[in-house]
MIDRENFI-172236 format. One record per residue (C-alpha): x negated, z negated, y. Coordinates in steps of 0.05 Angstrom, whole numbers, padded with zeros to 5 digits, always signed. Layout:
XZY
...
END
This chain:
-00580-00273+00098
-00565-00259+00021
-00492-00276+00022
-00483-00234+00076
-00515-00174+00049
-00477-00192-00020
-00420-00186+00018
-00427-00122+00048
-00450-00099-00023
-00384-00108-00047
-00353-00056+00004
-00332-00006-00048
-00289-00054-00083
-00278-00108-00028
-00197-00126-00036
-00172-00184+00009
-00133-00215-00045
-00194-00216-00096
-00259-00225-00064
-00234-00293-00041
-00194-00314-00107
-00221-00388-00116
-00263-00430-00076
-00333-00408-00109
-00321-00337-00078
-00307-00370-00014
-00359-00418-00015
-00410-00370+00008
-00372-00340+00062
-00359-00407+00089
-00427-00415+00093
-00437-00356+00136
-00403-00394+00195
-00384-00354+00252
-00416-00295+00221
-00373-00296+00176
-00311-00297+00224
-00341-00237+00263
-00355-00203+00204
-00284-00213+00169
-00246-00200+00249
-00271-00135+00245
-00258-00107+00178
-00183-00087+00199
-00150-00077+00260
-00117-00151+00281
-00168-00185+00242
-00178-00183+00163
-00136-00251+00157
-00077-00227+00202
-00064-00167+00157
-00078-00209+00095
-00010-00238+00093
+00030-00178+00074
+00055-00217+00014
+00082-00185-00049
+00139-00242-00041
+00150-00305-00030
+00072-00331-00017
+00040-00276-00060
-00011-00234-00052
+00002-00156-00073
-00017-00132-00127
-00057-00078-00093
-00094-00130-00057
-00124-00163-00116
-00197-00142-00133
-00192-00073-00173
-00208-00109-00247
-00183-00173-00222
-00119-00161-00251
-00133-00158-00320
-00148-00238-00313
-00091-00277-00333
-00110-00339-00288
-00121-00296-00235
-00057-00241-00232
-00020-00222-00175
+00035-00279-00164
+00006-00330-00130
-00045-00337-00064
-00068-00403-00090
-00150-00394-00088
-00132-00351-00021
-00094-00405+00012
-00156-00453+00005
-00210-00400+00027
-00176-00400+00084
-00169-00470+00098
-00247-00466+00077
-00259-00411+00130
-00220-00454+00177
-00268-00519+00183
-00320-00477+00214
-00289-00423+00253
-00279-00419+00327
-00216-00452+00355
-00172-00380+00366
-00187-00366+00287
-00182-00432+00261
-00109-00447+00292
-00097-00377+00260
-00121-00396+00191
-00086-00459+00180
-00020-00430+00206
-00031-00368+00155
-00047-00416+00105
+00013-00470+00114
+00062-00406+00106
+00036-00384+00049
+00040-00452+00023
+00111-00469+00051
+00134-00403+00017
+00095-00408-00051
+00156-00405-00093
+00130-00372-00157
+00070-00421-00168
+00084-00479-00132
+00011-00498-00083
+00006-00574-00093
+00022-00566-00166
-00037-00527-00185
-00090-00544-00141
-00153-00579-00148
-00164-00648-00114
-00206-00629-00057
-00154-00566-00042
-00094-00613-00042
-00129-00658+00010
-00143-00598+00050
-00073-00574+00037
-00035-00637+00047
-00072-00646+00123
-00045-00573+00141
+00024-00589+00113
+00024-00652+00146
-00003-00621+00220
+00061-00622+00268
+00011-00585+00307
+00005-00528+00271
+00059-00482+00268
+00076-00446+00189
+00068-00367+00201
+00136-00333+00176
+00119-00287+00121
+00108-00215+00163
+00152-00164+00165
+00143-00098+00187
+00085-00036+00164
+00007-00052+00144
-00050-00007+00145
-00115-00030+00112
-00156+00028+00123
-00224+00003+00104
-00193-00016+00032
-00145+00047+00026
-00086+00001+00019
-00019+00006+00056
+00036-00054+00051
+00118-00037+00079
+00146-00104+00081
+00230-00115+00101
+00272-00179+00089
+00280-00183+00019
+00227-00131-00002
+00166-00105-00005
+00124-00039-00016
+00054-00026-00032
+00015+00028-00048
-00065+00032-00084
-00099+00087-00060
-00175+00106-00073
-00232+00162-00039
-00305+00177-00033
-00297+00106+00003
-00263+00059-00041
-00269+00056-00111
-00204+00084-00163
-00223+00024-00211
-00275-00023-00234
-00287-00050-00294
-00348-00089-00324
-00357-00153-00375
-00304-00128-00416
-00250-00129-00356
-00204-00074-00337
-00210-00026-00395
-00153+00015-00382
-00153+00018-00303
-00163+00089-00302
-00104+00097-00249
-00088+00031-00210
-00123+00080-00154
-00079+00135-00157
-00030+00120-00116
-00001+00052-00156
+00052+00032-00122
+00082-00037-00128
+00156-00048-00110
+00172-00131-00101
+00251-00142-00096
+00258-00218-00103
+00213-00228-00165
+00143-00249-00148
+00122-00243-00220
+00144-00172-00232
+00062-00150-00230
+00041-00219-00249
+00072-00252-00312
+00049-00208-00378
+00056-00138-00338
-00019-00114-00348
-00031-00125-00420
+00042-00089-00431
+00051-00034-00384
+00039+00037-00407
-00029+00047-00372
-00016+00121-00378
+00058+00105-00332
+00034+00067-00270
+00086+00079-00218
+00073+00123-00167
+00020+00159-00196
+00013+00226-00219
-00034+00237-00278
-00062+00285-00340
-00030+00251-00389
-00094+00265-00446
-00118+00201-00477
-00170+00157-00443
-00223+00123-00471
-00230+00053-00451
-00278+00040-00385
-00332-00010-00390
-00385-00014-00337
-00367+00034-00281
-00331+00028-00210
-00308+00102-00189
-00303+00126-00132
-00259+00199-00131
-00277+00258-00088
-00228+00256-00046
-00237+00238+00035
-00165+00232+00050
-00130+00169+00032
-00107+00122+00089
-00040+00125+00134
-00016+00105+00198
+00034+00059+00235
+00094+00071+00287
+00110+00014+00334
+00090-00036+00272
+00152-00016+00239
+00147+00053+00207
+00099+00089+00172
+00059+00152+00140
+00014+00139+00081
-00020+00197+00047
-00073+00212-00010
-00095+00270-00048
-00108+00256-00119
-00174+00289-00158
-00175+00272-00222
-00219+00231-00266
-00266+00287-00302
-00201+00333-00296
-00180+00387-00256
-00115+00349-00244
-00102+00363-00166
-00039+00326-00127
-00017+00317-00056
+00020+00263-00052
+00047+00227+00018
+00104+00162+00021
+00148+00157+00082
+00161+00086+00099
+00227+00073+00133
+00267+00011+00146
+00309+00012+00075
+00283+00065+00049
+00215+00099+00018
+00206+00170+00020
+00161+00192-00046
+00130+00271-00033
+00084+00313-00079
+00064+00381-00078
+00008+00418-00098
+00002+00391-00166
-00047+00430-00225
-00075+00411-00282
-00111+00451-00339
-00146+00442-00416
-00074+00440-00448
-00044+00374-00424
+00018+00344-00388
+00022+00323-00325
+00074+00271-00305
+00096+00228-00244
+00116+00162-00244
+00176+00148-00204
+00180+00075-00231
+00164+00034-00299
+00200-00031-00289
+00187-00090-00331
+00272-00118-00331
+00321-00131-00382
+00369-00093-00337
+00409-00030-00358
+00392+00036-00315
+00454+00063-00291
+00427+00146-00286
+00474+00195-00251
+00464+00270-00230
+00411+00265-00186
+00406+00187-00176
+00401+00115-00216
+00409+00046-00202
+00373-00015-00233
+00400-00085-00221
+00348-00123-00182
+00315-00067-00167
+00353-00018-00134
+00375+00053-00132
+00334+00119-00137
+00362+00190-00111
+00318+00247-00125
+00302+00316-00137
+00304+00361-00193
+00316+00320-00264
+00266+00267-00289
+00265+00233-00355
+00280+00154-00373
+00252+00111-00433
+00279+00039-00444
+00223+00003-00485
+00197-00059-00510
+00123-00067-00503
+00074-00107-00536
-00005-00124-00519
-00055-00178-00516
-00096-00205-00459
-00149-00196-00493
-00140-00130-00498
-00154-00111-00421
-00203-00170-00422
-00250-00187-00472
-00302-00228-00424
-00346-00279-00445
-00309-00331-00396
-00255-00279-00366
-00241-00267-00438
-00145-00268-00448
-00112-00299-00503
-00106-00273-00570
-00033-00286-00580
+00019-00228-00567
+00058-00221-00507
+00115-00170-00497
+00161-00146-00436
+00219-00098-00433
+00210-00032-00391
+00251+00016-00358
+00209+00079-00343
+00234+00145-00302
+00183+00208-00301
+00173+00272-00281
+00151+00318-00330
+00115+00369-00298
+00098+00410-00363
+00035+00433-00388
-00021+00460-00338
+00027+00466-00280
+00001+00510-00230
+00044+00492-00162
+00094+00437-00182
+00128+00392-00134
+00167+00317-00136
+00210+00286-00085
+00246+00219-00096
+00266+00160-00053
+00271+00087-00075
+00323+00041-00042
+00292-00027-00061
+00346-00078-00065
+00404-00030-00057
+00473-00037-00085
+00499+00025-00140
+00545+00042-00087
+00499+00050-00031
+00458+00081-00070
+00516+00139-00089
+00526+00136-00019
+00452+00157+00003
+00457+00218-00054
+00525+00240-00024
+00502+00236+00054
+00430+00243+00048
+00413+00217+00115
+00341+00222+00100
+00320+00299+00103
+00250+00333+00072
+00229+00379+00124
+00174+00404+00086
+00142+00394+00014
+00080+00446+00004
+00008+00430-00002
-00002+00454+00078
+00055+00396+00105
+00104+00352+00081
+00152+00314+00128
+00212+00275+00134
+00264+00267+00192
+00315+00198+00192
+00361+00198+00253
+00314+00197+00301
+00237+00190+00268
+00204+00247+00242
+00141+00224+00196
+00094+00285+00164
+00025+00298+00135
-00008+00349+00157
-00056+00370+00115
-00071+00429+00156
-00058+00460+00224
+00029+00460+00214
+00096+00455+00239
+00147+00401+00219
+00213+00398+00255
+00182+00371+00326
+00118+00364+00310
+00062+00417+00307
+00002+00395+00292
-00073+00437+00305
-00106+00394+00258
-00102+00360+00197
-00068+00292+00206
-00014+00251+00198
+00038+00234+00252
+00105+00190+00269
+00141+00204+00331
+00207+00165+00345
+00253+00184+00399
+00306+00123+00413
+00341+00124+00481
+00297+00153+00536
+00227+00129+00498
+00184+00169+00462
+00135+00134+00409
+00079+00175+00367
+00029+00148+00326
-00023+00195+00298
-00083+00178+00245
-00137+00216+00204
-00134+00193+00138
-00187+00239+00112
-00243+00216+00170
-00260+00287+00184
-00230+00319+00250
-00254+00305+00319
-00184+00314+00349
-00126+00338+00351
-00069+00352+00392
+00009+00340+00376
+00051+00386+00402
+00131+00350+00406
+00182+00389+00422
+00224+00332+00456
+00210+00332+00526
+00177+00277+00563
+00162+00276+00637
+00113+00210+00637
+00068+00163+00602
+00094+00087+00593
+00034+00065+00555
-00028+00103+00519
-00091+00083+00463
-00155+00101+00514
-00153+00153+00464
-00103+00193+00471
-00083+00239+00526
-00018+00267+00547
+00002+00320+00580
+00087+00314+00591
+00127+00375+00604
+00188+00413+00569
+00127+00410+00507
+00092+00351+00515
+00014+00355+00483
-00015+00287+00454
-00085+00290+00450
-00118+00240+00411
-00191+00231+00397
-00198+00212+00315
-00272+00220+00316
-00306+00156+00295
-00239+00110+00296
-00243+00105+00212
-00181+00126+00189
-00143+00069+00242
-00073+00089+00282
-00082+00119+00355
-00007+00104+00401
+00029+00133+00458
+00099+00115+00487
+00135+00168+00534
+00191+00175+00564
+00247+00222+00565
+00303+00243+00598
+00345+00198+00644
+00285+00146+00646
+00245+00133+00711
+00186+00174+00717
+00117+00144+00698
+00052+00173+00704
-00020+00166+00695
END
């Protein structure tokens, strides 16, 4: 069928949150039918709609999620999962039972929770008839907003989502493209694949209202980038040379996301990884080059607030935000921004508004000089945290880096130890024989490790933990273990396309299980 091979077309730049922005792009996947449903079930683990919801607040879509030159569309900018909502409910007519029940409870959350663009105000007649029968269904239960760690490997995307906050990151590789931009959309996307990251802390509009004609496209946060100047894109969707991007997922909790950053036409090399923890994100990069005379910088954050930054030695607090603690000494700039829609989109009927818009930023860098040859970052973001919690986490550090080189980085908190391995390593008690990147969590007598291959290029490998473990409670069919004073987790990554392989033990003073 056409639509279906349109659809599959798309792959490249396929984003949950933008290929199904208004009812016309949902039309023809309604059409599909079933095929549809089988088709969108299996384009992430849980189903492509259950890990949809991984909101960027109340009812919104993330950022990251939107289609890569979506965002220069002022109708269409993250901040509300209006045209979402009602492909769903459009999915929903003709979907089996089991998905239907699922789509209309998705749907009447995101709805019920809608606070920045309120549903019933906006839409169209036909989706407030469709909306008001969900709403109205006593039968159909609203789906609380999720909470807890997201992988999306087939759109190199990860979402960390806690009460009150939420964390995503925009990765790219040979799979998915960096950016796209055509008909006079996305001019200045260059990095939005870099490793974006997108920090929500109670304001759903913070990557919606006015942020992409106004940002510094040069000072996306979370990205590391030659800092030369850009000429603007027009007709292109890249896709870096890179194979690793991707992450994986402990007990649907934690996580371990990873990418390693080639640059556009540049030499500019970075490995970056982000530990994902339950108030806290871990921010790693090593390996970071660069040559032909320019500056390479990392973004820690560029904020659009009218709030003061508080900076101490070796930490700062924003109001709303949070707080930052951090390595070595990075550089702020408190700014007032001006651009135009119609500046990032000059479509014939995308086309923004000519009139000015302005925001207020608060931007903290690291300057890694000219042509560095080896240079390093390490920061953590407390999203939502108080100024004195946040002098509290400098002072007692109960995160600690393990490692920070372009062979491993790793983190240990309490209990979980998180690393990529980007090679054959050690990282307090993990080893590792092949690239990969691992969680293990020891609470009580259980044992949980999660190991995935972001880079879709090794076989297997096996996890060496130096915990001991004398049984298995619960194992993927791929993985193996082999308990002992040393337990070895085997896991077979061949073919499973960057997704998270599991295994529970236990340890110590449990009963003993076996296989």
């Amino acid at each position: 069928m056409p639509d279906f091979d349109a659809l599959r077309a798309t792959a490249t730049t396929l984003l949950t949150g933008g290929v199904f922005d208004d009812p016309a792009r949902a039309a023809p996947v309604r059409r599909l039918g079933r095929r549809a449903t089988s088709l969108l079930a299996g384009m992430a683990p849980g189903g492509l709609w259950d890990d949809l919801p991984p909101e960027g607040g109340p009812g919104n879509v993330t950022g990251c999620h939107q289609r890569l030159r979506l965002v220069t569309t002022a109708w269409a900018t993250p901040g509300t999962v209006q045209h979402a909502d009602d492909a769903v409910l459009l999915l929903a007519q003709g979907a089996p039972e089991a998905y239907r029940r699922r789509f209309r409870e998705l749907a009447k959350g995101w709805i019920e929770r809608c606070s920045a663009r309120p549903y019933l105000a906006h839409a169209d007649v036909p989706a407030t008839r469709r909306a008001v029968d969900v709403l109205g269904d006593p039968g159909v239960a609203a789906a609380p907003g999720p909470v807890g760690h997201f992988v999306f490997p087939d759109m190199d995307r990860v979402v960390h989502r806690r009460p009150g906050w939420s964390y995503a990151i925009g990765m790219s590789s040979r799979r998915v493209a960096a950016y796209e931009a055509i008909n006079g959309e996305n001019p200045h996307g260059w990095y939005t694949g870099d490793g974006m990251t997108y920090l929500y802390t109670g304001d759903p509009g913070q990557f919606g209202h006015d942020f992409w004609p106004t940002v510094d496209p040069y000072r996306l946060p979370g990205t590391t980038v030659d800092t030369r100047e850009r000429a603007d894109l027009h007709m292109v969707a890249r896709r870096p040379d890179n194979a690793w991007a991707g992450g994986a997922t402990l007990a649907g909790r934690y996580g371990a996301a990873s990418m390693e950053v080639i640059g556009d036409g540049v030499p500019t090399r970075a490995r970056k990884s982000w530990f994902c923890l339950d108030a806290a994100v871990v921010a790693l990069g090593s390996g970071i080059r660069g040559s032909g005379g320019h500056t390479v910088e990392t973004v820690l954050e560029n904020r659009a607030t009218e709030a003061e930054p508080f900076l101490a030695d070796g930490w700062a607090h924003l109001e709303g935000t949070g707080g930052y603690v951090f390595e070595g000494t990075p550089l702020s700039l408190t700014e007032r921004r001006t651009g135009r829609w119609h500046d990032i989109n000059s479509g014939d009927d995308t086309g923004g508004a000519l009139e000015p818009v302005s925001r207020r930023y608060v931007t903290i860098w690291y300057d890694h000089g000219i042509d560095p040859a080896d240079a390093a970052y390490a920061y953590v973001l407390l999203p939502g945290a108080s100024r004195e919690r946040t002098r509290a986490f400098h002072r007692d550090r109960p995160v600690a880096v393990l490692a920070n080189t372009p062979l491993v980085q790793a983190v240990r908190a309490g209990g979980l130890w998180a690393a990529t391995f980007w090679a054959a390593g050690t990282a307090g008690v993990l080893t590792a024989d092949a690239p990969c990147v691992a969680l293990v969590r020891r609470r009580g007598t259980r044992i949980d490790v999660a190991v995935a291959d972001p880079g879709r290029t090794v076989e297997a490998v096996t996890l060496t933990l130096g915990l001991p473990a004398h049984g298995v409670l619960r194992a993927d069919d791929t993985v193996t273990v082999t308990p002992g004073a040393r337990p070895r987790v085997t896991v077979k990554l061949g073919g499973s396309a960057g997704r998270t392989h599991a295994a529970a033990l236990s340890g110590p003073g449990s009963p003993r299980y076996g296989r």
